[in-house]
N, CA, C and O atoms as a Tinker XYZ file with bonds, in Angstrom:
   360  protein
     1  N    105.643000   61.428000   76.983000    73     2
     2  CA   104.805000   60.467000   77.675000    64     1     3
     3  C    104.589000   59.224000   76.800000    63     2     4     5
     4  O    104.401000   58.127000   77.326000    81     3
     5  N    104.616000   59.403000   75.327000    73     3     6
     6  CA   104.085000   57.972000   74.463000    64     5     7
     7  C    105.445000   56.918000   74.557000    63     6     8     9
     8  O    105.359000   55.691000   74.494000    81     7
     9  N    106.581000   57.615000   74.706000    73     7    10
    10  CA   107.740000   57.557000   75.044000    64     9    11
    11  C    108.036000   56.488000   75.729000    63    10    12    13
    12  O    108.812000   55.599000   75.378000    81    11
    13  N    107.275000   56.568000   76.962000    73    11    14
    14  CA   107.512000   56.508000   78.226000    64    13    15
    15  C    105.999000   55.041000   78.228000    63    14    16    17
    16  O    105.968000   54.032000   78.932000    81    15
    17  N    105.463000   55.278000   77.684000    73    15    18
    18  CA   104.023000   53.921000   77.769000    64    17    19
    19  C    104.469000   52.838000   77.167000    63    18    20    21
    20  O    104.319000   51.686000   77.574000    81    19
    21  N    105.378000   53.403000   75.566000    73    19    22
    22  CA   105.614000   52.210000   74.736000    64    21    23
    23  C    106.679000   51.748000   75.179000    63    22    24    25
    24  O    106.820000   50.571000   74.847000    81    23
    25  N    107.858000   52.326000   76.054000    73    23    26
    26  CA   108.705000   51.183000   76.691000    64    25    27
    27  C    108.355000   50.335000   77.847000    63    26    28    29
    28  O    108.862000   49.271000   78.200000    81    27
    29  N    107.046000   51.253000   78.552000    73    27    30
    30  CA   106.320000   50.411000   79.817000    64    29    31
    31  C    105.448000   48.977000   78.637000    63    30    32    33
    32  O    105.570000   47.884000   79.190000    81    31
    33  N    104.966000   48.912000   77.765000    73    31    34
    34  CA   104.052000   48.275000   77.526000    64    33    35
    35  C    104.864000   47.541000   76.485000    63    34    36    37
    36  O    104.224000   46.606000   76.005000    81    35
    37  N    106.474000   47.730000   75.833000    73    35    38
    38  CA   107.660000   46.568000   75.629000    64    37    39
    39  C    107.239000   45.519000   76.915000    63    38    40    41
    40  O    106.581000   44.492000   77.079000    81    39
    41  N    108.082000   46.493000   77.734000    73    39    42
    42  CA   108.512000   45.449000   78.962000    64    41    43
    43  C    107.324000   44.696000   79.624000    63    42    44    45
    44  O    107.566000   43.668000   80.257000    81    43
    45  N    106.250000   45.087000   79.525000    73    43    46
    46  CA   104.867000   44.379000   80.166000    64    45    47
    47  C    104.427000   43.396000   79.653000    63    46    48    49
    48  O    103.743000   42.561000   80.246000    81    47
    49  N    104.841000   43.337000   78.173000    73    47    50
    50  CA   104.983000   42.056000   77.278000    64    49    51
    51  C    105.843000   41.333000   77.629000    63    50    52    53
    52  O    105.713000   40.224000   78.147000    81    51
    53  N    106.735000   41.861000   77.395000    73    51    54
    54  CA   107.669000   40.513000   77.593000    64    53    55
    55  C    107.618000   39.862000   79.008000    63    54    56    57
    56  O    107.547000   38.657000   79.253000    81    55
    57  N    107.659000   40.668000   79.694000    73    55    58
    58  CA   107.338000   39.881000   81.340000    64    57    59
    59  C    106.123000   39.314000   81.602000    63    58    60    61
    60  O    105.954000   38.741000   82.678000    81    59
    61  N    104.976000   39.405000   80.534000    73    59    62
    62  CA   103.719000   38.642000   80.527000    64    61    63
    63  C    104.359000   37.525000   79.910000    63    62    64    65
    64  O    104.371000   36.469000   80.542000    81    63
    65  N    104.998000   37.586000   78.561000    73    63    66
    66  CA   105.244000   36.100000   78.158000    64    65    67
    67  C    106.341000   35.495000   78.811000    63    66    68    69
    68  O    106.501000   34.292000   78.602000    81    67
    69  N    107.247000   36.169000   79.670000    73    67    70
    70  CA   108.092000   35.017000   80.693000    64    69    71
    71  C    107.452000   34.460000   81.458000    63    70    72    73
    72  O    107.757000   33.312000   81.781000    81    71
    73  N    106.368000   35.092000   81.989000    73    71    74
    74  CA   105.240000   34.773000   83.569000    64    73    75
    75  C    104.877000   33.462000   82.836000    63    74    76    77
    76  O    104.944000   32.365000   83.392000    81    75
    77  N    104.412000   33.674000   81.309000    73    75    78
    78  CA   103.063000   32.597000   80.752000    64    77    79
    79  C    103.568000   31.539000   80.373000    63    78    80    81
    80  O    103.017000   30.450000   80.526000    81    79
    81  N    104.986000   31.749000   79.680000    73    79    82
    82  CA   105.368000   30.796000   78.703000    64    81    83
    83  C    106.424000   29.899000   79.592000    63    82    84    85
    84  O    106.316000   28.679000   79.720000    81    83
    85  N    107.522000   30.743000   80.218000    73    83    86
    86  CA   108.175000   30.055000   80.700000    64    85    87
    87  C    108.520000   29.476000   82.367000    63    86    88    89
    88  O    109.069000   28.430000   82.713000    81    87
    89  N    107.814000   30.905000   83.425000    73    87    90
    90  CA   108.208000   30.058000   84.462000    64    89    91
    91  C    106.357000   29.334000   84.889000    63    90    92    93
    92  O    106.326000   28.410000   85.702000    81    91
    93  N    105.359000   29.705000   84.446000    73    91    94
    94  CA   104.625000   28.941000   84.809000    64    93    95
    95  C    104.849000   27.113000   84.661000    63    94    96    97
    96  O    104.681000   26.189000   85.456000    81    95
    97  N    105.235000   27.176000   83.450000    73    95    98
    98  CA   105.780000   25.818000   83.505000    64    97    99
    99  C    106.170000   25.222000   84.299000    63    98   100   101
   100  O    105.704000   24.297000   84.965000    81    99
   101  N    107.368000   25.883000   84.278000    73    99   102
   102  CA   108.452000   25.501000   85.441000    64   101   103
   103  C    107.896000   25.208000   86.636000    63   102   104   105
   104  O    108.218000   24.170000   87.214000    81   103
   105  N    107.264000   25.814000   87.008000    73   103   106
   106  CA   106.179000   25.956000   88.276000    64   105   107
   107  C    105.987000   24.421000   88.551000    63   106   108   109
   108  O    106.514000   23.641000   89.343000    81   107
   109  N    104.646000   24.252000   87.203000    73   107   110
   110  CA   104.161000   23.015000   87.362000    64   109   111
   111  C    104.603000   21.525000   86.978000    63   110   112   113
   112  O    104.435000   20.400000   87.447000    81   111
   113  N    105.218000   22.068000   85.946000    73   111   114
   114  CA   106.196000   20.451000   85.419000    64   113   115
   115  C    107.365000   20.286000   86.377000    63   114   116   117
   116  O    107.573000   19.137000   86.767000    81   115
   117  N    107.959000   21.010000   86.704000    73   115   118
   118  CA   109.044000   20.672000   87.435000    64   117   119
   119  C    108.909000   21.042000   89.367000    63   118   120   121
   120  O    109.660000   20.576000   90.224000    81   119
   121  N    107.873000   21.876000   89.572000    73   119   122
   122  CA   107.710000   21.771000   90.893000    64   121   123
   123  C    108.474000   22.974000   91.281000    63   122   124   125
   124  O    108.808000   23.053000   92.464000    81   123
   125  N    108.802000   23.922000   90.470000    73   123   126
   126  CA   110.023000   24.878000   91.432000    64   125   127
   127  C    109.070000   26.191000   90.771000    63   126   128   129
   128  O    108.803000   26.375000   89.584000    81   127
   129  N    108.651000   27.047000   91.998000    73   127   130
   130  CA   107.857000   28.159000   91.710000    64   129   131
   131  C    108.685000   29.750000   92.039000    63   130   132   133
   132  O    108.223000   30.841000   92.375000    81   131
   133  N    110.332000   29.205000   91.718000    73   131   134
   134  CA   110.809000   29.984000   91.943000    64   133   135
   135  C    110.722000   31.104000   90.890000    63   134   136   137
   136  O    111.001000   32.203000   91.367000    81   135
   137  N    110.436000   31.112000   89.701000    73   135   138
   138  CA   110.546000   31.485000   88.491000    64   137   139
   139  C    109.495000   32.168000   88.498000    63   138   140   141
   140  O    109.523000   32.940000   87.541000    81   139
   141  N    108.350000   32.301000   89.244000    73   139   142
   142  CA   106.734000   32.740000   89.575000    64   141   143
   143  C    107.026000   33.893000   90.204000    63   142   144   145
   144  O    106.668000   35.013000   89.840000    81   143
   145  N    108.072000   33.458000   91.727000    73   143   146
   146  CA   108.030000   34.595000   92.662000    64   145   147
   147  C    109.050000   35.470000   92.166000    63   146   148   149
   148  O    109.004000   36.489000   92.855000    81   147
   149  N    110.111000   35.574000   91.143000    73   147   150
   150  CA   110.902000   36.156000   90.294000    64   149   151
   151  C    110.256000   37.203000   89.367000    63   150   152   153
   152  O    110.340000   38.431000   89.358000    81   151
   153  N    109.596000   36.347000   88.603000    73   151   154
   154  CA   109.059000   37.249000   87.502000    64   153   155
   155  C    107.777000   37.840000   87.971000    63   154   156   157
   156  O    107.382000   38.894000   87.474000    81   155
   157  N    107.040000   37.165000   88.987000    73   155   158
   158  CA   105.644000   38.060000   89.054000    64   157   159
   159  C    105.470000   39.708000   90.126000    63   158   160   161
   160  O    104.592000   40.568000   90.058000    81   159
   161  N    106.652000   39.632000   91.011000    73   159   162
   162  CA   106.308000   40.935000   91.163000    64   161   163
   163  C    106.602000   41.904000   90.092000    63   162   164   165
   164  O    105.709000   42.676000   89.741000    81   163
   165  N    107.986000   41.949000   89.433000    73   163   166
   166  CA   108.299000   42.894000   88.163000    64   165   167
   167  C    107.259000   43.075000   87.314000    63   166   168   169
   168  O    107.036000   44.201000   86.868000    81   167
   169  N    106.406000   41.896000   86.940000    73   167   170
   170  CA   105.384000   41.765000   86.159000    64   169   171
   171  C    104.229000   42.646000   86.495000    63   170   172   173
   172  O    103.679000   43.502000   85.802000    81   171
   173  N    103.944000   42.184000   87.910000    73   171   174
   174  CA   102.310000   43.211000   88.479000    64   173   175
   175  C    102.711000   44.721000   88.578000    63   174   176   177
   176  O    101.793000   45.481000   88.267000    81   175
   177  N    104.080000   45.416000   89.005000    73   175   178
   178  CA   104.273000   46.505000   88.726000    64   177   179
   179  C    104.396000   47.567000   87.309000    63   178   180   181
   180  O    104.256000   48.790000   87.280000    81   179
   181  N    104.693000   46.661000   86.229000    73   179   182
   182  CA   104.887000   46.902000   84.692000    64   181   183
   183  C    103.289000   47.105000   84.510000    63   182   184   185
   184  O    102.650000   48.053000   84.054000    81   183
   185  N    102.947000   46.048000   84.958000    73   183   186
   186  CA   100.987000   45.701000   84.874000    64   185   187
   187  C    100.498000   47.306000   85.351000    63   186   188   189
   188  O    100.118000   48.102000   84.493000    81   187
   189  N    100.551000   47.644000   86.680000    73   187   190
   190  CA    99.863000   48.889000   86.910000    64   189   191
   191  C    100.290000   49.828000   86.424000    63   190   192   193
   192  O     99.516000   50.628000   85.898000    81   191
   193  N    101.946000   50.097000   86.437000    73   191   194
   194  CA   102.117000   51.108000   85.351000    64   193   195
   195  C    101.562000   51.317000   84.311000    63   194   196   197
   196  O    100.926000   52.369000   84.249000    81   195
   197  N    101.579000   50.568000   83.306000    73   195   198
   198  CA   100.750000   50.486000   81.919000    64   197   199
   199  C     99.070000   50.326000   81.699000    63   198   200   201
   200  O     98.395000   50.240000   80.674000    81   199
   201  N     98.711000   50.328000   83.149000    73   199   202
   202  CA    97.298000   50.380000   83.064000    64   201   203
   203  C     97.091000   51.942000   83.618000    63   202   204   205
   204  O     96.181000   52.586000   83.095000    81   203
   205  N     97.752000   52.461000   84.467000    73   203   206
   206  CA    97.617000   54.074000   84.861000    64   205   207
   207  C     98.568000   54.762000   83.845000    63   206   208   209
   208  O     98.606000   55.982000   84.008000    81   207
   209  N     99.471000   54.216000   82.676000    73   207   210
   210  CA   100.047000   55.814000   81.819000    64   209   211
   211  C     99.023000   55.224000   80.992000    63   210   212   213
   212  O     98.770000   56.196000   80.280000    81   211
   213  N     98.007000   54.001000   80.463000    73   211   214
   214  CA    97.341000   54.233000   79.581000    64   213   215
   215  C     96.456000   55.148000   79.617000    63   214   216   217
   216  O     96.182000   55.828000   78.628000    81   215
   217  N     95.746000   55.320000   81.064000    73   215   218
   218  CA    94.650000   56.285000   81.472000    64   217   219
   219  C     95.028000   57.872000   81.380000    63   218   220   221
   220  O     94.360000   58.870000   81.108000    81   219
   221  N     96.439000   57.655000   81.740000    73   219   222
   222  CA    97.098000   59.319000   81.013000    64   221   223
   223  C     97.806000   59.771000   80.051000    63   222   224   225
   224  O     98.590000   60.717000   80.123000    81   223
   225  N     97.566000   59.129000   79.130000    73   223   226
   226  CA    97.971000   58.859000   77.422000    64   225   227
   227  C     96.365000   59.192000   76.682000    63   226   228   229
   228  O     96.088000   59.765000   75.629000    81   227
   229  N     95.709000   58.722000   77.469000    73   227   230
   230  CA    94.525000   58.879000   76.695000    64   229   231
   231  C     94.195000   60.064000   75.879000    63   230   232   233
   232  O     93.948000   60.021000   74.674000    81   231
   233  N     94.212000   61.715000   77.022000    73   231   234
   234  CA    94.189000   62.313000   76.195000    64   233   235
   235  C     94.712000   63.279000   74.847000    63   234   236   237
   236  O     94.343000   64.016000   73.934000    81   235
   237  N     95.963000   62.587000   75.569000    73   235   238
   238  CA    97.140000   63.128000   74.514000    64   237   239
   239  C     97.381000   62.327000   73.115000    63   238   240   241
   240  O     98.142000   62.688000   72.216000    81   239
   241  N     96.591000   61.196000   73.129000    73   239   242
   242  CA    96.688000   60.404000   71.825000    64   241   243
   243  C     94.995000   60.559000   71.338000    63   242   244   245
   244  O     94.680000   59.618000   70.610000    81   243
   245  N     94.121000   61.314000   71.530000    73   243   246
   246  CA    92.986000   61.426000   71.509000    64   245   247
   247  C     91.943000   59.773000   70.975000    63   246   248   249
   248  O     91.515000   59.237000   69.952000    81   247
   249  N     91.971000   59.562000   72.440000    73   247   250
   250  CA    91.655000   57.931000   72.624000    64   249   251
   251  C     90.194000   57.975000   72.777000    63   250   252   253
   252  O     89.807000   58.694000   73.697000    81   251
   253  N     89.253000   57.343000   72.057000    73   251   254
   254  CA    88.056000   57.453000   72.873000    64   253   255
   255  C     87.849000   56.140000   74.071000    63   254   256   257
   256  O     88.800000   55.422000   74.379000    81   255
   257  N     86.594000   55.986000   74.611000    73   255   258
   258  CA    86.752000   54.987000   75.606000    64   257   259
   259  C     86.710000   53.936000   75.110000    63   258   260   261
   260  O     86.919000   53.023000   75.909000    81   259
   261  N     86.456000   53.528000   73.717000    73   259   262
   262  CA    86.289000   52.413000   73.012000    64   261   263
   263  C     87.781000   52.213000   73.033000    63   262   264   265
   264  O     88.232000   51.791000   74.097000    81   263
   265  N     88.843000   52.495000   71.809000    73   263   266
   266  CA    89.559000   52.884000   72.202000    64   265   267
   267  C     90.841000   52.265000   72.876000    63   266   268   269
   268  O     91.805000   51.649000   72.422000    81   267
   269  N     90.357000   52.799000   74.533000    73   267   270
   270  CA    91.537000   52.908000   76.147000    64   269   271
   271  C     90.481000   51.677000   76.239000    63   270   272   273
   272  O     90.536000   51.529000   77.460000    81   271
   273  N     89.588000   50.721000   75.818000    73   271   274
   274  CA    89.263000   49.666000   76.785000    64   273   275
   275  C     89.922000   48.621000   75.901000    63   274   276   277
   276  O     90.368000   47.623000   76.465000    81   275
   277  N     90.051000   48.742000   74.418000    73   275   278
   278  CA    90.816000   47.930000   73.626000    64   277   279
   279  C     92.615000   48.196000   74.043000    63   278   280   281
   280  O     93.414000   47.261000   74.075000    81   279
   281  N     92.878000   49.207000   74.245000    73   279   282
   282  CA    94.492000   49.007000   75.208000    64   281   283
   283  C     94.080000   48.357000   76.550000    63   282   284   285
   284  O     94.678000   47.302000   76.762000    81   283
   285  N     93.417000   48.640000   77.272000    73   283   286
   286  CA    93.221000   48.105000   78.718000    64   285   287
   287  C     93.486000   46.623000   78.398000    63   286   288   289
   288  O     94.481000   46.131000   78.929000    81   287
   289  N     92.725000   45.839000   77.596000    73   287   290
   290  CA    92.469000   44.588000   77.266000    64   289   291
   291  C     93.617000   43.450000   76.432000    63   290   292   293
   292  O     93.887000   42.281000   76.154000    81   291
   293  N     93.926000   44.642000   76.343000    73   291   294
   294  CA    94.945000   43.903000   75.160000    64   293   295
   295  C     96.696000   43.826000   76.294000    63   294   296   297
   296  O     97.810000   43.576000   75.834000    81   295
   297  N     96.392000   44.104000   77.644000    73   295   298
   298  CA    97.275000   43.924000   78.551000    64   297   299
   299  C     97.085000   42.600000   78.872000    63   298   300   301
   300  O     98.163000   42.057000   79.116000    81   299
   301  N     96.213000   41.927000   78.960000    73   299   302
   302  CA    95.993000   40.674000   79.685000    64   301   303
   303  C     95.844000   39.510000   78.040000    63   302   304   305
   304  O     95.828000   38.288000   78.190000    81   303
   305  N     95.789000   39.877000   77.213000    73   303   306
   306  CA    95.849000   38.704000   76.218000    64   305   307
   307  C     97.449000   38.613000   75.743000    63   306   308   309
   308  O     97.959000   39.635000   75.284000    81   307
   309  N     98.094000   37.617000   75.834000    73   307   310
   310  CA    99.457000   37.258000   75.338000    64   309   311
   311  C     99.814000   37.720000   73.836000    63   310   312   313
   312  O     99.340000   37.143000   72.858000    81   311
   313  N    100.757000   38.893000   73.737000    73   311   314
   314  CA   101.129000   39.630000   72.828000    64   313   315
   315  C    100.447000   40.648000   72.053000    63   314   316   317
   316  O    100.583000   41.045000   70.896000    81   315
   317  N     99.295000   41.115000   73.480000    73   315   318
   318  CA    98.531000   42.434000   73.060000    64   317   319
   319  C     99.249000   43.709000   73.436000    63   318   320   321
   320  O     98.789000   44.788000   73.062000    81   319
   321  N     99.839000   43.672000   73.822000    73   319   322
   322  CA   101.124000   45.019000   74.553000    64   321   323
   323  C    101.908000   45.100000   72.775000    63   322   324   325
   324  O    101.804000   46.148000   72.138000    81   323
   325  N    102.506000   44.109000   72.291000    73   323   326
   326  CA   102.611000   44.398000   71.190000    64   325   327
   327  C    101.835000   44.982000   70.085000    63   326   328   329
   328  O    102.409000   45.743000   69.306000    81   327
   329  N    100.405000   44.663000   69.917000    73   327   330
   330  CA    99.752000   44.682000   68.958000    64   329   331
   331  C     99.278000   46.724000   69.164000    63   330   332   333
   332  O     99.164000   47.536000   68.246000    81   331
   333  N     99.096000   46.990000   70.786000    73   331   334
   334  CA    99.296000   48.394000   70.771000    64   333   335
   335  C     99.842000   49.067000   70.506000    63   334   336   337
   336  O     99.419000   50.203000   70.294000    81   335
   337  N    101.172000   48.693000   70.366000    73   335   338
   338  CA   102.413000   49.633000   70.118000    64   337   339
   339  C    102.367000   49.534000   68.733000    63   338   340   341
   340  O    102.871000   50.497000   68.155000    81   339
   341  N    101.679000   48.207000   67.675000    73   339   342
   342  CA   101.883000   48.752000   66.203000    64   341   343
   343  C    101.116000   49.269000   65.604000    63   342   344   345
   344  O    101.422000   49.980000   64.646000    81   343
   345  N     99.565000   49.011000   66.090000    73   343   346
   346  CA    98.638000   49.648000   65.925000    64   345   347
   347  C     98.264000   51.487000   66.281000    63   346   348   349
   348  O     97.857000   52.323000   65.475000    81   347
   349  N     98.563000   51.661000   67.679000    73   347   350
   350  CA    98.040000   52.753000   68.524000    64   349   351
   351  C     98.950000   53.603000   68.846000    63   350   352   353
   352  O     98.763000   54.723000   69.322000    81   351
   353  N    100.524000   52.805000   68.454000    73   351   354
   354  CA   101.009000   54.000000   69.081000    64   353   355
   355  C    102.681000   54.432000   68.630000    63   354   356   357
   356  O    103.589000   54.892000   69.323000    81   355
   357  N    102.635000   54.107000   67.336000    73   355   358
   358  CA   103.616000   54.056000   66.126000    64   357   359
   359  C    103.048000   55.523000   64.887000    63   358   360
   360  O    103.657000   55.713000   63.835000    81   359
């Protein structure tokens, strides 16, 4: 299962920083939101995955709720999916 979170929560990164870095841009400087409707469904599905195997990782990595709210959180700040995997789950 840790297996299985830390390649969900690779890929949830990186498809957070394509969403953030590169096609939002695109979006707005150049007008083409094709790059939005591309990357953001892959993105919101990586998103719930890694927010429901965190909730079932929990007790197998003996997480307290302090913890699973510092992984929860660290999904939505740009290059916190990383900082879990070197911290929490290495």
């Amino acid at each position: 299962m840790k297996s299985i979170f830390r390649i969900v929560s690779l890929l949830e990164g990186i498809s957070y920083l394509l969403l953030l870095f590169i096609a939002t841009p695109i979006k707005y400087l150049q007008d083409n939101p094709e790059y939005v409707k591309m990357l953001g469904m892959p993105h919101g599905i990586l998103f719930m995955l890694y927010v429901v195997l965190a909730f079932m990782i929990k007790k197998e990595m003996n997480w307290d709720n302090k913890t699973l709210g510092i992984v929860l959180a660290c999904s939505i700040i740009p290059f916190g999916t990383f900082y879990v995997d070197k911290k929490y789950l290495r």
